[in-house]
VONU-91448 format. One record per atom (N, C-alpha, C): x negated, y negated, z. Coordinates in pm, whole numbers, plus 50000, padded with zeros to 5 digits. Last residue first. Layout:
<mibas>
XYZ...
</mibas>
This chain:
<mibas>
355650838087094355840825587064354750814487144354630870887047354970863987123354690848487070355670894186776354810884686896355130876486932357460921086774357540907786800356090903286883359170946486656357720944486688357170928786696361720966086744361190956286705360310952186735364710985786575363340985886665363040973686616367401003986552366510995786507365480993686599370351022586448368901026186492367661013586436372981009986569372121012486505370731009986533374870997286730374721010386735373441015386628375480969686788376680977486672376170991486669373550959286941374940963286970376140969286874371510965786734371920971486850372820975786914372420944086571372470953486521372490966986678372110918186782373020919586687373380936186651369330920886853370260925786995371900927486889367930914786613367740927586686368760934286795368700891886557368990904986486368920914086560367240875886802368680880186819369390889486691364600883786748365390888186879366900891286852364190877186539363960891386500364420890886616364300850586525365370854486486365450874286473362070838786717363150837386771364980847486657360000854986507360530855886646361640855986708360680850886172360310839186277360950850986438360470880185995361330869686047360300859986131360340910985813359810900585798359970886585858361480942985844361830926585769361060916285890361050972785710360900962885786361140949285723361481008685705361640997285603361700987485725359601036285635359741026685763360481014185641357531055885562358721055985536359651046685627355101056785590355341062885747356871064385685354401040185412353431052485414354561062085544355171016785453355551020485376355541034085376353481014185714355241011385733355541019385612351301007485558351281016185702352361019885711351270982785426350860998985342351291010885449351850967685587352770969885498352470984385450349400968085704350270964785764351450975285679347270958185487347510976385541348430973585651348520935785458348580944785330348950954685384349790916585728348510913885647348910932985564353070900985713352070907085780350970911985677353880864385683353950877085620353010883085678356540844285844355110847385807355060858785722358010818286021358260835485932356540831685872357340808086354357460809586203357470821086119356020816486596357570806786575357850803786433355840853086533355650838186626356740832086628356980873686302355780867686333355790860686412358600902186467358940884786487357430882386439360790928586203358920919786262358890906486301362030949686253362070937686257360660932286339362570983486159361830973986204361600959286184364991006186083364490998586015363800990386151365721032086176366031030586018365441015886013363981052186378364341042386361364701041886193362541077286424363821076386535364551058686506360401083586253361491087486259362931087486345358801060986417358851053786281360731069386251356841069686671358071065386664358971060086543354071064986539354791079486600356151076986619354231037986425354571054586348354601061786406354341027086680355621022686560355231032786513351701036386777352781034286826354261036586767350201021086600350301034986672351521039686735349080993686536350791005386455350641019286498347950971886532348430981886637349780985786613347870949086436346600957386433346730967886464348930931386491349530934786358348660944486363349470937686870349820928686735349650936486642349950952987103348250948787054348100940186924352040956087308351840956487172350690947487149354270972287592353230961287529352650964687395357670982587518356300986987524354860972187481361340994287575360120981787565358600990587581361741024087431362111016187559361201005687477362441047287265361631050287388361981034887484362371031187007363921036987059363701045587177361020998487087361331009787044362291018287128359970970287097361250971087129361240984687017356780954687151357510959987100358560969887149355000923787221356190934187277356510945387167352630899087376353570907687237354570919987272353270885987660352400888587563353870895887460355020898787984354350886787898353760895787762358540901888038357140906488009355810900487917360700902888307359620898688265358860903188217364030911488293362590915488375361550908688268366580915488214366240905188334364800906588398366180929587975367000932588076367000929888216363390908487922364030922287837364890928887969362030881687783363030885987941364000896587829358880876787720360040879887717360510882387849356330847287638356840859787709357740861587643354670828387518354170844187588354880850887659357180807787556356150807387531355150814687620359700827887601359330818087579358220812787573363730844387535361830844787542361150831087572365910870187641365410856187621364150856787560366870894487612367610886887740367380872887677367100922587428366150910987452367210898387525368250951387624368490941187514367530931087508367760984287595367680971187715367420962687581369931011787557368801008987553368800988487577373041019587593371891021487725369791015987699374231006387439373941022287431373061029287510375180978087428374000983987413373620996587414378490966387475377580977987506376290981787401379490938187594378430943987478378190959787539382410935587728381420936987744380850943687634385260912987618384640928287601382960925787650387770892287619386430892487650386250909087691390220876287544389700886287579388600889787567392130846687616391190853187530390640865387602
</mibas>
């Protein structure tokens, strides 16, 4: 069998996670995260979209980990994303990681705003 290395495009993949953290290209980072097309960045949660809209034109879509359960983010959340032209989905954590490293590795412009489990 033949085996190909992932190429990621030089931006750093989600490695792992686990309760308050991540492992983002073998390095440790506790608390919430967000995974923009600038790099990893700590994240202040649903409250804290500064960030994601200055950065909102370098992405086609945002994957939101609520925790360990799908959830829904609170209105002006949504109103914010919408407003910025941003389309986002909605997941449990553990599945906005591995979409996230999925689409990545196929080259596309995605980002991700995950709290921590």
């Amino acid at each position: 069998m033949r085996m190909n290395e992932i190429d990621f495009d030089g931006m750093p993949p989600i490695d792992g996670y686990g309760p308050g953290f991540f492992r983002i290209a073998g390095e440790i980072h506790k608390g919430n995260i967000l995974m923009m097309p600038s790099g990893p960045k700590p994240w202040g949660g649903l409250e804290d979209l500064e960030t994601i809209l200055l950065e909102a034109a370098g992405m086609d879509v945002l994957f939101l980990g609520m925790g360990a359960d799908i959830d829904h983010p609170p209105a002006a959340f949504k109103e914010a994303l919408k407003a910025a032209g941003l389309a986002y989905e909605a997941m449990g954590t553990p599945s906005a990681c591995r979409t996230y490293n999925v689409l990545l590795s196929e080259g596309r412009r995605v980002a991700a705003a995950l709290l921590a489990v």
